[in-house]
PDB file with one MODEL, atoms N, CA, C and O in Angstrom:
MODEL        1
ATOM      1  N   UNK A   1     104.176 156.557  46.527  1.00  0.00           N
ATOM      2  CA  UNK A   1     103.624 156.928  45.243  1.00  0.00           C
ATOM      3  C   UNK A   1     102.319 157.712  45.454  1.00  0.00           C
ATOM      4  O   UNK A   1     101.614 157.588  46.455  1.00  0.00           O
ATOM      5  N   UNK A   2     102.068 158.514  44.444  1.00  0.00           N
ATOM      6  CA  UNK A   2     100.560 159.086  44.805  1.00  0.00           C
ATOM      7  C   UNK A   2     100.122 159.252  43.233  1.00  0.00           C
ATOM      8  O   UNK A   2     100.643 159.207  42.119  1.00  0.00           O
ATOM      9  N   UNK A   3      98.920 159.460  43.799  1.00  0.00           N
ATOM     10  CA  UNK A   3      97.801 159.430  41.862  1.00  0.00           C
ATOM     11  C   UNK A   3      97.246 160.934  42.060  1.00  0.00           C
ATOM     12  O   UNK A   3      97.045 161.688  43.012  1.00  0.00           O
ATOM     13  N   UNK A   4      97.132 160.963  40.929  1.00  0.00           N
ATOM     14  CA  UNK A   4      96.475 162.373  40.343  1.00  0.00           C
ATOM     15  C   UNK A   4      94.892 162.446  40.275  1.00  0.00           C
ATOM     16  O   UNK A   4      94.297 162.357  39.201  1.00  0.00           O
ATOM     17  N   UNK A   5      94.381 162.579  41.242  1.00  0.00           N
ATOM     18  CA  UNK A   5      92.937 162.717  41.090  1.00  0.00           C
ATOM     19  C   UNK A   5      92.460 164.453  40.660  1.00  0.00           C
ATOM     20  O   UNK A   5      92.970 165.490  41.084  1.00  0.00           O
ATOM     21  N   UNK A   6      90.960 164.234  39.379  1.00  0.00           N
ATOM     22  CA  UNK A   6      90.530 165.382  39.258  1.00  0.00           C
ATOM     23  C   UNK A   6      89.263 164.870  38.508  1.00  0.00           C
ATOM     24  O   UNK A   6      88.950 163.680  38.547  1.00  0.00           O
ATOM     25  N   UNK A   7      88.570 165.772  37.849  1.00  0.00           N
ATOM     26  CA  UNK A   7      87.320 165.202  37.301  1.00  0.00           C
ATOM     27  C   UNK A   7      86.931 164.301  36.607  1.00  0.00           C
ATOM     28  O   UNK A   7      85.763 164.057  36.304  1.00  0.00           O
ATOM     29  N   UNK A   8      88.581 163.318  36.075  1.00  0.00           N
ATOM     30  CA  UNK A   8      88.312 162.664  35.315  1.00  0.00           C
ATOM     31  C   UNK A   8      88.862 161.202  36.056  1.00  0.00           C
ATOM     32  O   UNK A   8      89.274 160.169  35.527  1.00  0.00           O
ATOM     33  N   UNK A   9      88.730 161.481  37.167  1.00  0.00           N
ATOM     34  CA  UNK A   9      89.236 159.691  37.989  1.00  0.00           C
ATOM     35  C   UNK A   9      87.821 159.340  38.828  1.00  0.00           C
ATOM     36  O   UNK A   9      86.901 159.929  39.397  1.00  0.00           O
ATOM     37  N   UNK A  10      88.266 158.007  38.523  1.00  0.00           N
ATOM     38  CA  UNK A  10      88.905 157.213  38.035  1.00  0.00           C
ATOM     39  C   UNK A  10      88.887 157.103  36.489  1.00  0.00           C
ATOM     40  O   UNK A  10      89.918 156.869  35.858  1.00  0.00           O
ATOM     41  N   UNK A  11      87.471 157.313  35.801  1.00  0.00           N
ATOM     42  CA  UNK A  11      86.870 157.569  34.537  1.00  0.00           C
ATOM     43  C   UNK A  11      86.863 159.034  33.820  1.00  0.00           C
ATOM     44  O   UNK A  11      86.590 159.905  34.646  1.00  0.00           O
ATOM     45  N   UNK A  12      87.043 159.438  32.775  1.00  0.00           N
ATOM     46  CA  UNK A  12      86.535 160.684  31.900  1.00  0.00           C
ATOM     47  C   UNK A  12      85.063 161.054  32.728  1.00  0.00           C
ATOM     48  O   UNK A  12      83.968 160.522  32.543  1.00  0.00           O
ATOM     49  N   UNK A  13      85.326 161.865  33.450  1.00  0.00           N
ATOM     50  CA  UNK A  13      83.868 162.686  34.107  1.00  0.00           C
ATOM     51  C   UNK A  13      83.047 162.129  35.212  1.00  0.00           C
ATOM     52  O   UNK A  13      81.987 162.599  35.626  1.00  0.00           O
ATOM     53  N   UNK A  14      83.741 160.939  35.694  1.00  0.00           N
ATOM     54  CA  UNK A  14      83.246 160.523  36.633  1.00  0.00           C
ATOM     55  C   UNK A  14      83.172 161.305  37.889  1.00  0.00           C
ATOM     56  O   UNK A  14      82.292 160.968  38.681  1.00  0.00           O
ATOM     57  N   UNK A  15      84.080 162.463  38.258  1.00  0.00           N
ATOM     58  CA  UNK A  15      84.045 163.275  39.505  1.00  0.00           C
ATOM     59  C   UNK A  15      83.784 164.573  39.372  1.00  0.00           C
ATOM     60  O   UNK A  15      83.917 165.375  40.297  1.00  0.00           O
ATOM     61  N   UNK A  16      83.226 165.004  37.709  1.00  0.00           N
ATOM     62  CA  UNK A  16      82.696 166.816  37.293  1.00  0.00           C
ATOM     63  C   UNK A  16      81.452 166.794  38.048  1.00  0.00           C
ATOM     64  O   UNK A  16      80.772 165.846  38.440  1.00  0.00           O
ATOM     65  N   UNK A  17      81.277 168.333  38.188  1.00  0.00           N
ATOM     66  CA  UNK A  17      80.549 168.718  39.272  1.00  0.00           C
ATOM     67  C   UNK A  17      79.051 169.253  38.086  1.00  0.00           C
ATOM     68  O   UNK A  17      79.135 169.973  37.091  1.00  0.00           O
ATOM     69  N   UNK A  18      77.954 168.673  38.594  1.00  0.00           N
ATOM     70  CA  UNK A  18      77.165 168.691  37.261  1.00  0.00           C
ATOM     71  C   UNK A  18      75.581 168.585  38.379  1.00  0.00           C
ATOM     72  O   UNK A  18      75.609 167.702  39.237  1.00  0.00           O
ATOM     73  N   UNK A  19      74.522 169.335  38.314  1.00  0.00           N
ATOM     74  CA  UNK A  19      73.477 169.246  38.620  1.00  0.00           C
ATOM     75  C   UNK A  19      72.589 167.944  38.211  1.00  0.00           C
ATOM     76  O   UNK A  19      73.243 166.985  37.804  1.00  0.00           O
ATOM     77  N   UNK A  20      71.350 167.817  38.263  1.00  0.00           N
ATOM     78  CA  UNK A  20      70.682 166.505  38.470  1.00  0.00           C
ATOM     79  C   UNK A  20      70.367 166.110  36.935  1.00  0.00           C
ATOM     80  O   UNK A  20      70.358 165.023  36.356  1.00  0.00           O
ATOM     81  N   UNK A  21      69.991 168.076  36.305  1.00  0.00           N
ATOM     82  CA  UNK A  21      69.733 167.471  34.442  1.00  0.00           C
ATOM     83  C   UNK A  21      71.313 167.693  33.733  1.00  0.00           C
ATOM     84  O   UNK A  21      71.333 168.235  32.628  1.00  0.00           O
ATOM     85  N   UNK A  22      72.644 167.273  34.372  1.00  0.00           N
ATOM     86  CA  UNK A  22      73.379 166.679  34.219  1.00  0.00           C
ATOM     87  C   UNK A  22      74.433 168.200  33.255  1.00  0.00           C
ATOM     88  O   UNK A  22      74.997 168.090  32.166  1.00  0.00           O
ATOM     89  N   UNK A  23      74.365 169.520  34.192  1.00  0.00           N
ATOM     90  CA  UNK A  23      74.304 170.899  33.462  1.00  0.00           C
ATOM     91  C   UNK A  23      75.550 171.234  34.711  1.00  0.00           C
ATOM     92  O   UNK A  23      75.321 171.297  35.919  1.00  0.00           O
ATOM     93  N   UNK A  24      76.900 171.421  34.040  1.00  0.00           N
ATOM     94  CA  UNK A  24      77.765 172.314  34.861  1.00  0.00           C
ATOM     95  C   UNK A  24      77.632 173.246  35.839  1.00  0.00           C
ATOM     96  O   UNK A  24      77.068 174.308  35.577  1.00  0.00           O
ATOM     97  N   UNK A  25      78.162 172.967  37.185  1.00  0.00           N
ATOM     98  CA  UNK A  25      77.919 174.199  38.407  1.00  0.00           C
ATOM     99  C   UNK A  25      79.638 174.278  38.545  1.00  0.00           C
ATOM    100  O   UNK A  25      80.507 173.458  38.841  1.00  0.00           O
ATOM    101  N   UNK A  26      79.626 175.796  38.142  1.00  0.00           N
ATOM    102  CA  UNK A  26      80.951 176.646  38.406  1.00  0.00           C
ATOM    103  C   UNK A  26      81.158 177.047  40.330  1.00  0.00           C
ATOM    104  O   UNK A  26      80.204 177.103  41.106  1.00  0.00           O
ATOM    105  N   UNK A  27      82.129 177.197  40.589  1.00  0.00           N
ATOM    106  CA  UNK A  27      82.333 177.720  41.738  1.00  0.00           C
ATOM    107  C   UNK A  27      81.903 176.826  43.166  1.00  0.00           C
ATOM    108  O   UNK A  27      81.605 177.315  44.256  1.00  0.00           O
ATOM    109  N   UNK A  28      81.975 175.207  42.761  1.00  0.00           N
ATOM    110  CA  UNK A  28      81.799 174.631  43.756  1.00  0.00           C
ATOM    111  C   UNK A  28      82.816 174.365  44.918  1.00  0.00           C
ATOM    112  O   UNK A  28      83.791 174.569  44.195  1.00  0.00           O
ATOM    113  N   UNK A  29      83.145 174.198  45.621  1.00  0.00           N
ATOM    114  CA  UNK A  29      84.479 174.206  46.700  1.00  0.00           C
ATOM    115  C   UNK A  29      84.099 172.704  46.727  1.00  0.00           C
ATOM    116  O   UNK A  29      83.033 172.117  46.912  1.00  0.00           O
ATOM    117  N   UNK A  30      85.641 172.212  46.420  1.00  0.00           N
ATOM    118  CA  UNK A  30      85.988 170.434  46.746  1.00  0.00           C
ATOM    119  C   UNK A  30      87.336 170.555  47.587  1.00  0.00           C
ATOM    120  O   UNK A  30      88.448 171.072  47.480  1.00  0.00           O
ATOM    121  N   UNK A  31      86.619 169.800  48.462  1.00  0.00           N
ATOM    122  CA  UNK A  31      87.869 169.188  49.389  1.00  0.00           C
ATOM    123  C   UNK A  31      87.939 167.869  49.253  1.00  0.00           C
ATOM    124  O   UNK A  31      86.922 167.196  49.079  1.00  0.00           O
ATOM    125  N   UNK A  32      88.649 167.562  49.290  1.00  0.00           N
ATOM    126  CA  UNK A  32      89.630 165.755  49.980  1.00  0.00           C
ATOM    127  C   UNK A  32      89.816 165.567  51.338  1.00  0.00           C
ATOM    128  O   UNK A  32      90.346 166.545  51.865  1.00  0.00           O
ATOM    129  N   UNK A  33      89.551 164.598  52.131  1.00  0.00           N
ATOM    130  CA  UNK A  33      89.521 164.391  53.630  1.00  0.00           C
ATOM    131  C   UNK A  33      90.049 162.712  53.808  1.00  0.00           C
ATOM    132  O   UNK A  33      90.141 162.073  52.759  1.00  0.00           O
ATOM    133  N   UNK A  34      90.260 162.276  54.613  1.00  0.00           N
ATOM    134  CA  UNK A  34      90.892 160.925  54.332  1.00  0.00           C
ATOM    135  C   UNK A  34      89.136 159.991  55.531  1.00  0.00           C
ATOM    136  O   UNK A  34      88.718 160.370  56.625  1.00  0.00           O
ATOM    137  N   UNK A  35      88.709 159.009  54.810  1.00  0.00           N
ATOM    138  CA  UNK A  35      88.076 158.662  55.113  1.00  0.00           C
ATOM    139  C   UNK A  35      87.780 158.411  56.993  1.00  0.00           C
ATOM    140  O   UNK A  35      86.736 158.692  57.581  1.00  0.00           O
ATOM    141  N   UNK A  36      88.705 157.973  57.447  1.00  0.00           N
ATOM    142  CA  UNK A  36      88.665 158.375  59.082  1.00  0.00           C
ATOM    143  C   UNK A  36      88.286 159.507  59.377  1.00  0.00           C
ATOM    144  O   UNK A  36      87.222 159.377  59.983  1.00  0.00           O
ATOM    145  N   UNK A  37      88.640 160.878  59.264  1.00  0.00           N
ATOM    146  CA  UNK A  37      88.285 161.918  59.624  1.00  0.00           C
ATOM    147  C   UNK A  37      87.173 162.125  59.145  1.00  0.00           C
ATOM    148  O   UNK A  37      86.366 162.476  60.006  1.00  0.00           O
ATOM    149  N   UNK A  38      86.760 162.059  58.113  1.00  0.00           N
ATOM    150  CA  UNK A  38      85.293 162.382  57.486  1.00  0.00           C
ATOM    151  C   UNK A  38      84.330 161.576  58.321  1.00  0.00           C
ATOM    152  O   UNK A  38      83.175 161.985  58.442  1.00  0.00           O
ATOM    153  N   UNK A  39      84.675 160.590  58.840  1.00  0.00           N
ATOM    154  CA  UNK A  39      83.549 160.111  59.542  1.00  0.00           C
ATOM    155  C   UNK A  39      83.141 160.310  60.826  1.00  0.00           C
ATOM    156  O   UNK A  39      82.016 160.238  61.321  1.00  0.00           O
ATOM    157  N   UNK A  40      84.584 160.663  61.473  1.00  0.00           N
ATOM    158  CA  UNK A  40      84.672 160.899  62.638  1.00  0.00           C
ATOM    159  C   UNK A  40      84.257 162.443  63.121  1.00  0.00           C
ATOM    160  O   UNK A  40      84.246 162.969  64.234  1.00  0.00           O
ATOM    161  N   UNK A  41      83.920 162.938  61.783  1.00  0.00           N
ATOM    162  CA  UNK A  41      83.302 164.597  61.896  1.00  0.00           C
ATOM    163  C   UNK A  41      84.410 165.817  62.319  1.00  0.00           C
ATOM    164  O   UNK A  41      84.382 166.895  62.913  1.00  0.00           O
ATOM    165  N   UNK A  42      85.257 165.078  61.733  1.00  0.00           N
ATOM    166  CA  UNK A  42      87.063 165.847  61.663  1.00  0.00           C
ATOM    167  C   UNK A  42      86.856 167.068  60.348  1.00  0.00           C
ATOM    168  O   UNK A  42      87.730 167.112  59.482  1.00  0.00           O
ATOM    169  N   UNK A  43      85.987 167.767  60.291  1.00  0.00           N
ATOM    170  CA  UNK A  43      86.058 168.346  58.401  1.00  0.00           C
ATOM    171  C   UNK A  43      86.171 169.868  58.665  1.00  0.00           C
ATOM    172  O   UNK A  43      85.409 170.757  58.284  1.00  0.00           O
ATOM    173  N   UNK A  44      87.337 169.966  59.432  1.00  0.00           N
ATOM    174  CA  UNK A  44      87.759 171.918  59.945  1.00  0.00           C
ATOM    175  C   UNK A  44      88.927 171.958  58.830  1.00  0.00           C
ATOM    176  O   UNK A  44      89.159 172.846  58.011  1.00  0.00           O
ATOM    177  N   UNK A  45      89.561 170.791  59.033  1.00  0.00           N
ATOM    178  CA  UNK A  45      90.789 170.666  57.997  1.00  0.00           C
ATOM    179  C   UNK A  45      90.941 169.125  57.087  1.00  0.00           C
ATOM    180  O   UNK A  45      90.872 167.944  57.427  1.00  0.00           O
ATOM    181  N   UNK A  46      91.224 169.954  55.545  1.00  0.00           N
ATOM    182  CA  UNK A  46      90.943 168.487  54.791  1.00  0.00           C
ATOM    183  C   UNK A  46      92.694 168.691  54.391  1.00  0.00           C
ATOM    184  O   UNK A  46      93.432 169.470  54.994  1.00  0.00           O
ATOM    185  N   UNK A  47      93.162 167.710  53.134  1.00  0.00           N
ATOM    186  CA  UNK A  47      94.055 167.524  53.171  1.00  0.00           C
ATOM    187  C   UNK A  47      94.642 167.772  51.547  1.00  0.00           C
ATOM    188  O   UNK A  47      95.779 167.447  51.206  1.00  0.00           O
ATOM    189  N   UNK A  48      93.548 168.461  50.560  1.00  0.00           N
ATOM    190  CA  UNK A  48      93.667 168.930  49.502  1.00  0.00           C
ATOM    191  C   UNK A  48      92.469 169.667  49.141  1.00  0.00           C
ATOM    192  O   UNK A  48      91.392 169.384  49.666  1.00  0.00           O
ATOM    193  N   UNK A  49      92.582 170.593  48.282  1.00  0.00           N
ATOM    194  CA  UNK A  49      91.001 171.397  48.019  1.00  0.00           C
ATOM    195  C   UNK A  49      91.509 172.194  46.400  1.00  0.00           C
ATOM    196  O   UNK A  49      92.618 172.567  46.016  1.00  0.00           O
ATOM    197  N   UNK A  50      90.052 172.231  45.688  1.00  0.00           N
ATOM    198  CA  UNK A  50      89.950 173.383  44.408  1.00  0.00           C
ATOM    199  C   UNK A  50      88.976 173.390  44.947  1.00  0.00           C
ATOM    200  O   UNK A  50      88.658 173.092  46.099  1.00  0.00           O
ATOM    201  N   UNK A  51      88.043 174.015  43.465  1.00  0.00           N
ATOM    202  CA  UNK A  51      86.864 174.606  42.594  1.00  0.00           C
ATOM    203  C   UNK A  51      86.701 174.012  41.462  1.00  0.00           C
ATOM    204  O   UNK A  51      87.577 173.609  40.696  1.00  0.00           O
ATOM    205  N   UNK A  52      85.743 173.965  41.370  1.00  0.00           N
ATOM    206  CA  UNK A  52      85.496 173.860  39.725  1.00  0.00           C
ATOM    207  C   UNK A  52      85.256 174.245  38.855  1.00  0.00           C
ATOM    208  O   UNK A  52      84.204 174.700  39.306  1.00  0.00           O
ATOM    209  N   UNK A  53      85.230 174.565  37.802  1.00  0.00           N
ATOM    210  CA  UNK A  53      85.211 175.698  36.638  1.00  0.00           C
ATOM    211  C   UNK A  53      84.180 175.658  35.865  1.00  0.00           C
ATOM    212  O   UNK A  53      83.567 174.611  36.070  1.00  0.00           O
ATOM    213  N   UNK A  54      83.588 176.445  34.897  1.00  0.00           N
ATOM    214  CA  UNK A  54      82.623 177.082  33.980  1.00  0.00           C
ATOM    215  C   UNK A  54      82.065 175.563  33.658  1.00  0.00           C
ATOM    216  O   UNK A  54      80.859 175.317  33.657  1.00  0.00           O
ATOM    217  N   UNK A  55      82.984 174.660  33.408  1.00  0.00           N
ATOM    218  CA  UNK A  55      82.293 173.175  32.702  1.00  0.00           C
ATOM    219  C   UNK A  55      82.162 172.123  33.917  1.00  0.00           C
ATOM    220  O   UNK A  55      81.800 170.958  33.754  1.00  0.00           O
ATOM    221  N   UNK A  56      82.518 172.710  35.195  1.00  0.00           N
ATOM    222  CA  UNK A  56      81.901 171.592  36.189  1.00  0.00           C
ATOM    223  C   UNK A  56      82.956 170.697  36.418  1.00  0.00           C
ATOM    224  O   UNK A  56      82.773 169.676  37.081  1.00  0.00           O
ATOM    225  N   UNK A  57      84.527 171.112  35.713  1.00  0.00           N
ATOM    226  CA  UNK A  57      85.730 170.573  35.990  1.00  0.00           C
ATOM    227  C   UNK A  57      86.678 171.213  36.825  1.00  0.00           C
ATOM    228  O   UNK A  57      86.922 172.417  36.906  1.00  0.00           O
ATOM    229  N   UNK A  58      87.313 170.015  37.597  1.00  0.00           N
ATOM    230  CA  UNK A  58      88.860 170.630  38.580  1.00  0.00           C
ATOM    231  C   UNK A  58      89.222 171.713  38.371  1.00  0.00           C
ATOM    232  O   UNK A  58      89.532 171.726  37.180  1.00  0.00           O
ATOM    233  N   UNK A  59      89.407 172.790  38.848  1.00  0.00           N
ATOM    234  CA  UNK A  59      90.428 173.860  38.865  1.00  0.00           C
ATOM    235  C   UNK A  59      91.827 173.523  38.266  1.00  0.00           C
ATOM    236  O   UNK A  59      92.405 173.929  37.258  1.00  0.00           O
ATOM    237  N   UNK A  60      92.235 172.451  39.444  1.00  0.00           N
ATOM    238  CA  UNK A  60      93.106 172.030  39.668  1.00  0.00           C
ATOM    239  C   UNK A  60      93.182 170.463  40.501  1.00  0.00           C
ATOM    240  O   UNK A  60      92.423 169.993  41.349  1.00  0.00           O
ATOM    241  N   UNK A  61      94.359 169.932  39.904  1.00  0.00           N
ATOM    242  CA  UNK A  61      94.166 168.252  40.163  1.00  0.00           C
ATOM    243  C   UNK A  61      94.836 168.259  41.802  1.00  0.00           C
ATOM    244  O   UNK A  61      95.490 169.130  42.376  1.00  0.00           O
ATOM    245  N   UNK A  62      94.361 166.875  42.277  1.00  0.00           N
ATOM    246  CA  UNK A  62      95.268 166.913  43.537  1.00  0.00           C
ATOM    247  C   UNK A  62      95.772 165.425  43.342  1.00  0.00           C
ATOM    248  O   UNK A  62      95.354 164.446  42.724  1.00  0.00           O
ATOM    249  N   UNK A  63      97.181 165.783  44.388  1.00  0.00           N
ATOM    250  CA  UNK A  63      98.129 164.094  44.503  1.00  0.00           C
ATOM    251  C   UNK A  63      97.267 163.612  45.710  1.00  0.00           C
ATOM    252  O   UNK A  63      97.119 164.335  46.695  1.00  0.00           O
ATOM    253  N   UNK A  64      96.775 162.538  45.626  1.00  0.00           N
ATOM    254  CA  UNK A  64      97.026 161.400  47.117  1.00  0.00           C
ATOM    255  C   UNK A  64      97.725 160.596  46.974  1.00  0.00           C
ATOM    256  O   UNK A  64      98.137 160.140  45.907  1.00  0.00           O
ATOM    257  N   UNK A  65      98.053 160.192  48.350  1.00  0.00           N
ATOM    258  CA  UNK A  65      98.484 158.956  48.456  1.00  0.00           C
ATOM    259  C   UNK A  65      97.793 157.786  47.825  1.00  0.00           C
ATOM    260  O   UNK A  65      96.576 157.686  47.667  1.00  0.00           O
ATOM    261  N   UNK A  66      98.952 156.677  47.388  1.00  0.00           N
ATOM    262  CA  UNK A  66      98.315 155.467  46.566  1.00  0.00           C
ATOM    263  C   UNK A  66      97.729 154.377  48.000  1.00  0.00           C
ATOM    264  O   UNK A  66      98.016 154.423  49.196  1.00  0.00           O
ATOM    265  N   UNK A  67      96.778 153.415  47.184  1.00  0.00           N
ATOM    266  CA  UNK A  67      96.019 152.750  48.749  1.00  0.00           C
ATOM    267  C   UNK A  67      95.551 153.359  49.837  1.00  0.00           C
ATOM    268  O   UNK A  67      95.331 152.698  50.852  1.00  0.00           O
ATOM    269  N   UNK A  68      95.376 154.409  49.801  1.00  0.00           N
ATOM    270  CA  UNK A  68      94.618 155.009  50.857  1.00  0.00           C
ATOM    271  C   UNK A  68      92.733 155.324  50.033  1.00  0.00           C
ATOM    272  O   UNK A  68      92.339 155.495  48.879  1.00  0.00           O
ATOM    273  N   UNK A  69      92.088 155.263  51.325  1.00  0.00           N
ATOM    274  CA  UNK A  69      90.428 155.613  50.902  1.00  0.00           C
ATOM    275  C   UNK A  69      90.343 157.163  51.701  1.00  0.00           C
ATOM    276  O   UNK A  69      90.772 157.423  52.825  1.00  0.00           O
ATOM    277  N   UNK A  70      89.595 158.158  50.668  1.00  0.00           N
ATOM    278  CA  UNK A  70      89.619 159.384  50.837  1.00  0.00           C
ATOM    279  C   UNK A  70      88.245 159.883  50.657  1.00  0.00           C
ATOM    280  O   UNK A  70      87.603 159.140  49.914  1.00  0.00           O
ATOM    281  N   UNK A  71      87.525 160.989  51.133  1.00  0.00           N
ATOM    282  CA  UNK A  71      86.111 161.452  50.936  1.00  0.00           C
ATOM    283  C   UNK A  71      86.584 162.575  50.167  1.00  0.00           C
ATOM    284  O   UNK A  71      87.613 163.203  50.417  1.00  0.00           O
ATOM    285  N   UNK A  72      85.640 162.840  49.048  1.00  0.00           N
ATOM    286  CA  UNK A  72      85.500 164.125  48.262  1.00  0.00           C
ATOM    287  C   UNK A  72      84.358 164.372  48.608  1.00  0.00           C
ATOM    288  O   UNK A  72      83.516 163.491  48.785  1.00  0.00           O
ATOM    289  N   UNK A  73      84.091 165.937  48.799  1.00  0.00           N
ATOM    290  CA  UNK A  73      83.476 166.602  49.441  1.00  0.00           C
ATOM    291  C   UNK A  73      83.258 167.448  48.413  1.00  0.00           C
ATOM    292  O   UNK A  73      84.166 167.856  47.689  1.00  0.00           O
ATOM    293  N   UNK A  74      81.774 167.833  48.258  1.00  0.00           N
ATOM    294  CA  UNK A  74      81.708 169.198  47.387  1.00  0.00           C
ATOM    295  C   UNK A  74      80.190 169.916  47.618  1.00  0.00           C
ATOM    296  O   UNK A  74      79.084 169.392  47.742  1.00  0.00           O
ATOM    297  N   UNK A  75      80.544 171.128  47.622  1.00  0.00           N
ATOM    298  CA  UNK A  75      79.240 171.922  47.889  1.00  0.00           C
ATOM    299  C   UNK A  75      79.343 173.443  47.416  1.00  0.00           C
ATOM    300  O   UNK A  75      80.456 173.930  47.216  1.00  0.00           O
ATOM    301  N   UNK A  76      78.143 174.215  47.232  1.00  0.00           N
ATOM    302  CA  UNK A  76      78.285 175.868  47.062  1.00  0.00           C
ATOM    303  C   UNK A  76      76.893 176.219  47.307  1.00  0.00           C
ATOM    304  O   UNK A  76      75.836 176.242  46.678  1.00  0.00           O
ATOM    305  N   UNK A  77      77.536 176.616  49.058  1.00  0.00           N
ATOM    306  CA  UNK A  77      76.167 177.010  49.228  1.00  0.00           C
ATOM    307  C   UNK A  77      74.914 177.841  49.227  1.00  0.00           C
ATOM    308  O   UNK A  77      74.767 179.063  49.234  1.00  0.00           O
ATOM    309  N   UNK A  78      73.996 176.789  49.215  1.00  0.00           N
ATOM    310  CA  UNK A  78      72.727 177.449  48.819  1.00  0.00           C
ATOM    311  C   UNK A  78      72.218 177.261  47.235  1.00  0.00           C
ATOM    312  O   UNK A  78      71.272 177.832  46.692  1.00  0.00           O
ATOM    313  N   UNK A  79      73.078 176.349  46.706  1.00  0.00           N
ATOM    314  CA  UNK A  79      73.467 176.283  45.112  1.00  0.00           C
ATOM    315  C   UNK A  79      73.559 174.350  44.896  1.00  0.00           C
ATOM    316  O   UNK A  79      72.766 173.728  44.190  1.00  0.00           O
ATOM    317  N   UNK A  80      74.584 173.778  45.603  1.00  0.00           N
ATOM    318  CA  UNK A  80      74.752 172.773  45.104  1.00  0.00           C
ATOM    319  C   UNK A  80      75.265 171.883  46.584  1.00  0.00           C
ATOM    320  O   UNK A  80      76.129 172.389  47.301  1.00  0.00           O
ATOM    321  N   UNK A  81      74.660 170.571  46.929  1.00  0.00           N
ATOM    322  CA  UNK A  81      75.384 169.750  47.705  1.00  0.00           C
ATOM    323  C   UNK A  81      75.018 170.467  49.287  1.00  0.00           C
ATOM    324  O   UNK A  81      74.213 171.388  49.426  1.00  0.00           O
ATOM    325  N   UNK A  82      75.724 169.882  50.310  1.00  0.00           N
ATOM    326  CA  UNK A  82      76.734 169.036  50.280  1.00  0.00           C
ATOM    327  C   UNK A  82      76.172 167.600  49.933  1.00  0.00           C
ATOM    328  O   UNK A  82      75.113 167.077  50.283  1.00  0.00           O
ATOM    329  N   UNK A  83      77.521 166.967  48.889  1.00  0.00           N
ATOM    330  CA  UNK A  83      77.267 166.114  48.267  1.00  0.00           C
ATOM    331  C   UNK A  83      78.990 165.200  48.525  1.00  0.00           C
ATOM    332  O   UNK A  83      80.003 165.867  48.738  1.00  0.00           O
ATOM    333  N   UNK A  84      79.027 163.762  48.457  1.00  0.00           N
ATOM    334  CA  UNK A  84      80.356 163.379  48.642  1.00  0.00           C
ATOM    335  C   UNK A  84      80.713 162.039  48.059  1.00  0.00           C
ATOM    336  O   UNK A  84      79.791 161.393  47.560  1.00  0.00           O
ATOM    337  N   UNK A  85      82.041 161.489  48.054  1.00  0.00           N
ATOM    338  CA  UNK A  85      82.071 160.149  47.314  1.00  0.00           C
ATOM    339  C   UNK A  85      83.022 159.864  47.774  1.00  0.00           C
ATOM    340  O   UNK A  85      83.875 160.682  48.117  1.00  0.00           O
ATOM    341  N   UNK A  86      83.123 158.580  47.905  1.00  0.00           N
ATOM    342  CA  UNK A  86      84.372 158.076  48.414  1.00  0.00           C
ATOM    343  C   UNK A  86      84.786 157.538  47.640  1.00  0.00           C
ATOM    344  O   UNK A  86      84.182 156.835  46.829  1.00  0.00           O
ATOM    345  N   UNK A  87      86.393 157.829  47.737  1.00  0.00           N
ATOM    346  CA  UNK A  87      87.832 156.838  46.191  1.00  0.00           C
ATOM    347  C   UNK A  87      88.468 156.684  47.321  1.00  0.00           C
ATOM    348  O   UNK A  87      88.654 157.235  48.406  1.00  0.00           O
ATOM    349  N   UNK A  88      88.852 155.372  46.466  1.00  0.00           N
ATOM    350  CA  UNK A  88      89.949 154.777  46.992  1.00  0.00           C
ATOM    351  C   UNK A  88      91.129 154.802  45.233  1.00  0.00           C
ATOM    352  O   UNK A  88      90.895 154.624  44.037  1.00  0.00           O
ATOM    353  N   UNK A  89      92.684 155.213  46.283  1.00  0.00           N
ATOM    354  CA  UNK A  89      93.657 155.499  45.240  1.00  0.00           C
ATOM    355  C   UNK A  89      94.289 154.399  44.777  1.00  0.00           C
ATOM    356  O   UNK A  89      95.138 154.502  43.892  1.00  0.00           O
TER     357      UNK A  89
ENDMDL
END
């Protein structure tokens, strides 16, 4: 089985991409990495990726796997991040 993660998982806006006075950043690059590799400094290749759009939301959603723990990754640089969070599906 896999879940649909995007700006609104687990919660409505819990994963939009939003500066500190809480103001939409367009054009951020998000990847997905599965928590082993992210730590292990594996991050040449992740295992899903968008952007985010004009309101600081998904491009586009991604499937993971269910029960697995994954790092979201997001940054634009010189602009925003790198910044990251870990879900578990």
């Amino acid at each position: 089985m896999t879940t649909k993660v995007d700006h609104n998982y687990p919660h409505a806006g819990d994963l939009r991409v939003v500066n500190a006075l809480a103001e939409p950043i367009e054009d951020v690059e998000i990847r997905i990495f599965t928590l082993a590799d992210f730590l292990a400094n594996r991050t040449t290749t992740w295992i899903a990726a968008t952007t985010s759009d004009v309101n600081g939301e998904w491009v586009d959603p991604v499937f993971l796997d269910d029960g697995q723990t994954y790092v979201v990754h997001m940054q634009k640089k010189t602009m925003y991040g790198p910044a990251h969070v870990e879900i578990t599906t």
